[in-house]
N, C-alpha and C positions, 0 to 999 in steps of 0.2 A: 504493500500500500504506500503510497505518495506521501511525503510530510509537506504539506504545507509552507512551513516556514523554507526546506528545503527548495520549493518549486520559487518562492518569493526571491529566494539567493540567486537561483539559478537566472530568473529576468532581471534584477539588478546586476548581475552580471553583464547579463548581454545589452541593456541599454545603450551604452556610450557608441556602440555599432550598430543599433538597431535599426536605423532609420540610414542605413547604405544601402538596405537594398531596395529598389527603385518601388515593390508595392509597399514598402513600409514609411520610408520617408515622403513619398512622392516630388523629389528635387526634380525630377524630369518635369517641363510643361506639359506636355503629351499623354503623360500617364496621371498627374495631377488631373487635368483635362476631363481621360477618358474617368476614372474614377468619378468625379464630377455629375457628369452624365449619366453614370450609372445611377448613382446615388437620388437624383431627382428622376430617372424614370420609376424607382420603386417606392418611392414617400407618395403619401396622400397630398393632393393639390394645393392644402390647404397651407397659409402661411402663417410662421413662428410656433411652429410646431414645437412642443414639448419633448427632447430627446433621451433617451438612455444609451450610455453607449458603454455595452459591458466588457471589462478586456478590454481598454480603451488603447494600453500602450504610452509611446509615446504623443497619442491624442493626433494621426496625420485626419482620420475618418471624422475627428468632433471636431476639428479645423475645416473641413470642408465643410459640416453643418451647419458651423457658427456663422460661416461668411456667406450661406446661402439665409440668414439672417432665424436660425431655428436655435432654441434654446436648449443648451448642452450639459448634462451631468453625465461624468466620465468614473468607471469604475475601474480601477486594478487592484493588486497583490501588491506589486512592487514599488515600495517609495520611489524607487530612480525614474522609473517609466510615470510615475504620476507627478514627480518634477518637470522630468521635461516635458511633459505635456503641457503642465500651466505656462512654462518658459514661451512654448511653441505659440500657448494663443496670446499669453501677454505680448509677445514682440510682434505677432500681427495684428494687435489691437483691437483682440475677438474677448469678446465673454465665453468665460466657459469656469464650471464648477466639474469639482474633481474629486473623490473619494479613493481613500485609500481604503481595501476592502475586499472581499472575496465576491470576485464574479459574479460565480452562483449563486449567492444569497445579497444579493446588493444593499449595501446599506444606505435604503434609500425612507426606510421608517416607511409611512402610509400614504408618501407622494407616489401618484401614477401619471406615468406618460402616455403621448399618440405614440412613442416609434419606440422601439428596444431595436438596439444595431448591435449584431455581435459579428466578427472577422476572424476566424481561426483560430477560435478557440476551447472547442466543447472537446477537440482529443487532448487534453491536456485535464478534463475535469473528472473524477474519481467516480463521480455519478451524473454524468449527462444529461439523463432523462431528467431524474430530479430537479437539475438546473433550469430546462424547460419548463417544468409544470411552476416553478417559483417568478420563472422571466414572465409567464403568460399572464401569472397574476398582478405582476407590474404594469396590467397595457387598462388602460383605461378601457371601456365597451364600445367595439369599433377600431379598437388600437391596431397598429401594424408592426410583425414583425420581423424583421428581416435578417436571415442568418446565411453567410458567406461563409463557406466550406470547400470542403474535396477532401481528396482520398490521397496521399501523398509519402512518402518518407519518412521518419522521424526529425522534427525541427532540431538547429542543431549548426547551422551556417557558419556558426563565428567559429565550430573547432570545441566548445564546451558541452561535451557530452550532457542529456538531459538528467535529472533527477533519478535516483535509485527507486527500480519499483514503476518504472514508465510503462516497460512490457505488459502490465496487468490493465492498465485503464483498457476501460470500454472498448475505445474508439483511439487506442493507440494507431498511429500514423493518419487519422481521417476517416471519416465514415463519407459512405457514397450516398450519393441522392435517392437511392429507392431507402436503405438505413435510417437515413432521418428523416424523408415524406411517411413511413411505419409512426414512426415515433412520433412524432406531434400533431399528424393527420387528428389523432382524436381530440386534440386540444384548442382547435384553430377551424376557419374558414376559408374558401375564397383562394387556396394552397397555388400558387403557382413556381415553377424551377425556370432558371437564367440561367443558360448554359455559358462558362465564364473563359471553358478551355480553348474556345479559339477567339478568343480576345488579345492578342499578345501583348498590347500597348497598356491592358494593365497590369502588367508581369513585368514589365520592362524585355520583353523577350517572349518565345515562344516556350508555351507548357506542353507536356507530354501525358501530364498525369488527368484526371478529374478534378474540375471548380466548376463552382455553382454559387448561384445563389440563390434562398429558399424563403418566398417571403408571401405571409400569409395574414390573413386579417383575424381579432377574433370576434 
């Protein structure tokens, strides 16, 4: 089983590198861009939407939210990744609130949002499902949720092997798009999948593996 505080070590580690690779920082115009694009074709029309964005990271996804003018609370584990997140939106002169905090159980007390946005990160969680049925109670009635995934490797880029005990999660390395449509189909509406693998401009390059995106109403 995963510790916790181990998994928090392990993304404080990898921060100071995190945002080199072209989908995590989005330094490319192009991929900033297509990201962009995506992100407003899956949100509801409406403007200044209420956001949760769980596994926030270095905050590149609640940077793009804030500045399409929607109201941003950002959750991670890792102090480092939830510095440089507020760094990220204080120097582009975005609002954005930031919780340091486990994913899956957000600590966001009895505030509910229109959008919960999660980006690769449910094979990393110990009980996935779980996380689901906690995130779906976060969405207001009507709410939208939107989860970007795939099926992929073990994360691991910079060279620091993952946490001891990775092997046993769930959804070690990715779960595929039929994997998680199973899984939340009962909790949700309206399910649709965005096929993400021949996108290459948001990879910064061409992918091989399965990406998606999984966004549904409830």
């Amino acid at each position: 089983m995963t510790n916790p505080t181990a998994i928090a070590t392990y993304w404080d580690a990898v921060a100071p590198l995190f945002d080199e690779e072209p989908d995590h920082g989005l330094r490319r115009r192009e991929t900033r861009e297509a990201w962009s694009r995506r992100l407003a074709s899956w949100l509801p029309a409406e403007a200044a939407l209420q956001v949760l964005d769980v596994g926030c990271g270095t905050g590149s996804l609640s940077e793009l939210m804030a500045e399409a003018g929607h109201h941003v609370t950002g959750v991670d584990l890792s102090p480092r990744m939830i510095e440089r997140a507020r760094v990220k939106l204080r120097t582009a002169g975005l609002e954005g609130r930031f919780l340091l905090g486990d994913a899956a159980l957000p600590p966001t007390g009895d505030d509910r949002f229109d959008v919960l946005l999660s980006r690769h990160l449910l094979w990393t969680l110990p009980d996935p499902q779980g996380a689901l049925r906690r995130w779906v109670a976060r969405l207001r009635p009507g709410g939208t949720l939107i989860l970007v995934e795939g099926r992929w490797r073990e994360a691991g880029r910079s060279g620091v092997p993952y946490v001891d005990g990775a092997e046993t999660l769930p959804w070690h390395g990715g779960v595929t798009a039929d994997e998680l449509t199973t899984a939340i189909a009962p909790l949700v509406t309206d399910l649709r999948l965005d096929d993400l693998s021949g996108a290459p401009t948001l990879w910064g390059g061409p992918v091989t593996d399965e990406r998606y995106a999984l966004i549904a109403r409830i």
